[in-house]
N, C-alpha and C positions, 0 to 999 in steps of 0.2 A: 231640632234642626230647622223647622218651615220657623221658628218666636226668632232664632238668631237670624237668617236669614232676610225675612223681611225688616228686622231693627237694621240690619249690614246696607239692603236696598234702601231706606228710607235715608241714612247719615249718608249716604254715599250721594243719591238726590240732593239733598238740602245740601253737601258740600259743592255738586258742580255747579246748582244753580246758583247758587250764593259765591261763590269763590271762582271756578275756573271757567264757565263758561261767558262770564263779563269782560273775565282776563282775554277768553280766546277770540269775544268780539273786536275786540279792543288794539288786538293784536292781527286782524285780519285772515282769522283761523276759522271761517263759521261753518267750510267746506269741511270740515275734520269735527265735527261735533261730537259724531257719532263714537268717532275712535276716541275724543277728550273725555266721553263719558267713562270708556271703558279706562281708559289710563286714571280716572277719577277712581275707579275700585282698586287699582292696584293702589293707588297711593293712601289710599285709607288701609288696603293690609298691611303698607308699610309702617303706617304710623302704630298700629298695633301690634305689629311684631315690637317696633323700636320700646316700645312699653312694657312686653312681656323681658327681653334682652336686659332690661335696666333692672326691672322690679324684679325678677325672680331669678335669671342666668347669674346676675349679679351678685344677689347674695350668698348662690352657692360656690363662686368663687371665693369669694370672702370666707365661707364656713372652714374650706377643706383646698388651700391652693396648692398647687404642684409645687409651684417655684416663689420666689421674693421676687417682685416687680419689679425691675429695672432700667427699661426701656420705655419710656413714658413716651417717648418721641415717636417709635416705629406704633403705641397702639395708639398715638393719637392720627398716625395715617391709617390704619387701619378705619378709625371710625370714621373720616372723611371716604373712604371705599365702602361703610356702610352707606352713610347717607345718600350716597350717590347712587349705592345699588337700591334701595331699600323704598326710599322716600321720592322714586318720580321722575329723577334726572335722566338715570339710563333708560329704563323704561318708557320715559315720555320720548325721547329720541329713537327710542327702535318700532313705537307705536304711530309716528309720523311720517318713518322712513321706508320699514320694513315691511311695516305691518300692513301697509294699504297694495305694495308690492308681491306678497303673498295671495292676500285677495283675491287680487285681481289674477294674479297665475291661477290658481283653484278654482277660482271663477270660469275659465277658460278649461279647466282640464273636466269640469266637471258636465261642460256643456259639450264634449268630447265623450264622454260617458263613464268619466271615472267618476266610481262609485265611494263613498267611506263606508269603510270597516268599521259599522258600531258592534260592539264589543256586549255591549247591555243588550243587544238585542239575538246573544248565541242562544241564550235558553231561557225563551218567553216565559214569565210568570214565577222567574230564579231572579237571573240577570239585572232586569228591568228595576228589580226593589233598589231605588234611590242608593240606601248603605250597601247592600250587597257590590251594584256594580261601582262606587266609589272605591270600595276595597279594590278589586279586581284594575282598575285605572292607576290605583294606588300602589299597587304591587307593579304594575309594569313598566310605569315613568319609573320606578326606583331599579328595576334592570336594566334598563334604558341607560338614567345615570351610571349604575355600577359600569356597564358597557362602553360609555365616554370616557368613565375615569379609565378606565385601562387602555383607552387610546391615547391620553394626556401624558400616559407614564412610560406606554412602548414607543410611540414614534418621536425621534428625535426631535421633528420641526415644533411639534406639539409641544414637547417637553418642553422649549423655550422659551414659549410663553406661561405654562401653569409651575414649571420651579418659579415662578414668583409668589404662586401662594404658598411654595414649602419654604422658602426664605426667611419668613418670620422666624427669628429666636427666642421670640416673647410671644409665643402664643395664649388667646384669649379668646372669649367671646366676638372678639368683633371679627377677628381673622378671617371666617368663613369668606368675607366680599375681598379678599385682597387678592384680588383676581387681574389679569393684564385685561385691559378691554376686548380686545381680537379674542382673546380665548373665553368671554364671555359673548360676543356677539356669537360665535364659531355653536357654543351652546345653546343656545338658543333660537337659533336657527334649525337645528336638528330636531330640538324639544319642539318647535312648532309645528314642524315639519309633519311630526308624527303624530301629535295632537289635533291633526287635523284630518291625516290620515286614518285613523280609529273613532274617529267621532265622540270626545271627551264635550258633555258639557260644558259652555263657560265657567259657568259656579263652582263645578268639581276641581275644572283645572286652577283655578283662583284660590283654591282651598288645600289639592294637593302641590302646589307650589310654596303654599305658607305652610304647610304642615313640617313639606324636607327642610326648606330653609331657616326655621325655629331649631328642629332636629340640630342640625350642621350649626348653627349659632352656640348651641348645649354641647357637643360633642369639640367641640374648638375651644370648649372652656377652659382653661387655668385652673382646672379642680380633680382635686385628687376622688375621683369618683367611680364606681364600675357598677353593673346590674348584678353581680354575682353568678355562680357556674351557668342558671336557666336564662336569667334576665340579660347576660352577654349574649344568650344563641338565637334573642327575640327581639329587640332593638339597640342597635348602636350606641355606645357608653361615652364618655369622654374618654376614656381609658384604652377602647378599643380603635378612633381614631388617632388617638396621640401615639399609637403604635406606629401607624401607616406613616407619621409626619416625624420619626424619630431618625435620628443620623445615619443611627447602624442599617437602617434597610433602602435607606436613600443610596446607600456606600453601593449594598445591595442590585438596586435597581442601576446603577450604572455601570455594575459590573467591573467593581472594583476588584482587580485581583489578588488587593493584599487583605480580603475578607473571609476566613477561612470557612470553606464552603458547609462544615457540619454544623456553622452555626447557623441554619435557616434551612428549612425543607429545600428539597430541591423543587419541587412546585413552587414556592413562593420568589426562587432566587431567579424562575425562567421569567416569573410575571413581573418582573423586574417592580417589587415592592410586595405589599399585600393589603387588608383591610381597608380595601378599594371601596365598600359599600355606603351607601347615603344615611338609609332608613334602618334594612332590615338585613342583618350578617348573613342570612342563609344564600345570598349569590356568592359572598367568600366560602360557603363553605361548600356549594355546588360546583364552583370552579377552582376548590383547594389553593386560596389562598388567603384563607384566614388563620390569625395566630390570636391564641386568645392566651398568652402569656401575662401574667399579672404585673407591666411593669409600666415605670411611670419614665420614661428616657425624655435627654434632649431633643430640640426639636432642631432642624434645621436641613440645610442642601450639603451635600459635603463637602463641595470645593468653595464655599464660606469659607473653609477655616483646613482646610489643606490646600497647598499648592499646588498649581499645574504647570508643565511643562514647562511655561515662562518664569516658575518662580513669584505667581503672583497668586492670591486667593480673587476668586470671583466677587466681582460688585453687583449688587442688586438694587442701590438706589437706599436713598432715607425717606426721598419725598416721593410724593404721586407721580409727579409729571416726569421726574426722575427715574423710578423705574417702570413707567411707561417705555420712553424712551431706550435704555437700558434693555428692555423687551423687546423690542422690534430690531436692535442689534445684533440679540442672540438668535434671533430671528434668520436674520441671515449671514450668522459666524463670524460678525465683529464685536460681539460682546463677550 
């Protein structure tokens, strides 16, 4: 961990001094150094995720895919929602805007005497071991997440901006970023929120952020693939998410009532869907709503492709800016 670590510090150095800290002279930025550095490490975990997604999510799409390719249009917007999430763009704008924002509040609450909650430090001489308290940081951002997804799926206002990421019908590897902005900002905000409240190392948090989001890259794949009966109840399969993003439990989550109710626990038809989790199934199956059915279904939202009241199926946009916009209608009940 300290061989990758330092090689990570050293590329991460030679990329801002060599590359974005000329750019931020250049550009009148030299007051935000501090934060160009730190957006300098995200964008090197981007580049490295984007390598792992190509070289290796890739091929096992190829090996074993769900469906035949069809929609070459919706995942080439997807990958422009990669790039943008992945490689800097969003990032660099919430680390200019947001991020000196926060500071500076926590800055202020902490000279008030609010204290952080480090987590590594409940049981000196356990805790404190670097991997130990990683795990432990590790398992709680991912209740955290499971915790958000179930707010993205119960409350209506919510729901109108993340049904853009159930929308896809060609789901893939890139899917995971095709997120409405607001509902990534909305994320993100909370995820800081609490990482700052707990007292999460930089490093760790830069580490379990690329670990979910690889995860969620693999589990969003186009590949007919599952961990088997132990390997399903111990980390997230593709199989296991393509459940969550299937038609019949979307039908589900909105409380269709032409879905006959013995097809889905009645836990999973309250939580309006199921297999909410990021990382690790054991918050589906602490909160009973995990289905570890072996199937491989459609994906999509279900009034895509049924009619509502008007007689018309829901539009979600082909391009970015497109169902950007389209987002923020539903947003407030003109879309």
């Amino acid at each position: 961990m300290e061989w990758w670590s330092s090689l990570f510090n050293s590329v991460q150095q030679w990329l801002f001094e060599s590359v974005i800290q000329p750019a931020m002279f250049q550009l009148g930025l030299a007051s935000l150094l501090e934060d160009g550095y730190d957006a300098t490490g995200w964008l090197l975990v981007g580049l490295l995720q984007m390598l792992v997604i190509v070289a290796v999510i890739g091929p096992l799409e190829r090996w074993r895919p769900v469906e035949a390719v069809t929609d070459r249009k919706g995942i080439r917007t997807d990958i422009i929602y990669t790039l943008i999430q992945r490689l800097g763009v969003f990032r660099l704008a919430l680390f200019f805007t947001l991020a000196p924002l926060f500071d500076g509040l926590f800055g202020m609450l902490r000279v008030e005497g609010l204290r952080t909650f480090n987590i590594d430090a409940i049981w000196p001489g356990i805790t404190d071991v670097p991997w130990v308290s990683f795990l432990i940081y590790l398992a709680v951002f991912d209740l955290l997440d499971y915790l958000i997804h179930r707010g993205q799926h119960r409350f209506e206002w919510w729901w109108s901006l993340h049904s853009l990421h159930h929308s896809q019908r060609q789901m893939t590897k890139w899917s995971d970023s095709r997120n409405h902005l607001l509902d990534d900002v909305l994320r993100d905000v909370i995820i800081v929120v609490v990482a700052q409240l707990i007292g999460v190392a930089p490093g760790q948090f830069v580490a379990i952020v690329a670990i979910a989001q690889l995860s969620e890259n693999l589990h969003h794949a186009n590949a007919r693939i599952w961990f088997g009966r132990i390997g399903e109840r111990l980390w997230i399969s593709p199989r296991f998410h393509r459940r969550h993003h299937a038609i019949s439990l979307v039908e589900a989550r909105q409380g269709d009532p032409h879905l006959p109710a013995k097809e889905l626990p009645r836990s999973i038809e309250l939580a309006r869907g199921c297999n909410f989790g990021v990382l690790f199934p054991v918050w589906d199956m602490l909160f009973q709503t995990a289905n570890f059915e072996l199937r491989f279904d459609p994906t999509g939202v279900e009034d895509q492709i049924k009619p509502g009241p008007d007689g018309r199926v829901r539009n979600y946009g082909r391009g970015f800016w497109s169902q950007q916009w389209l987002g923020i209608l539903r947003l407030f009940g003109r879309g």
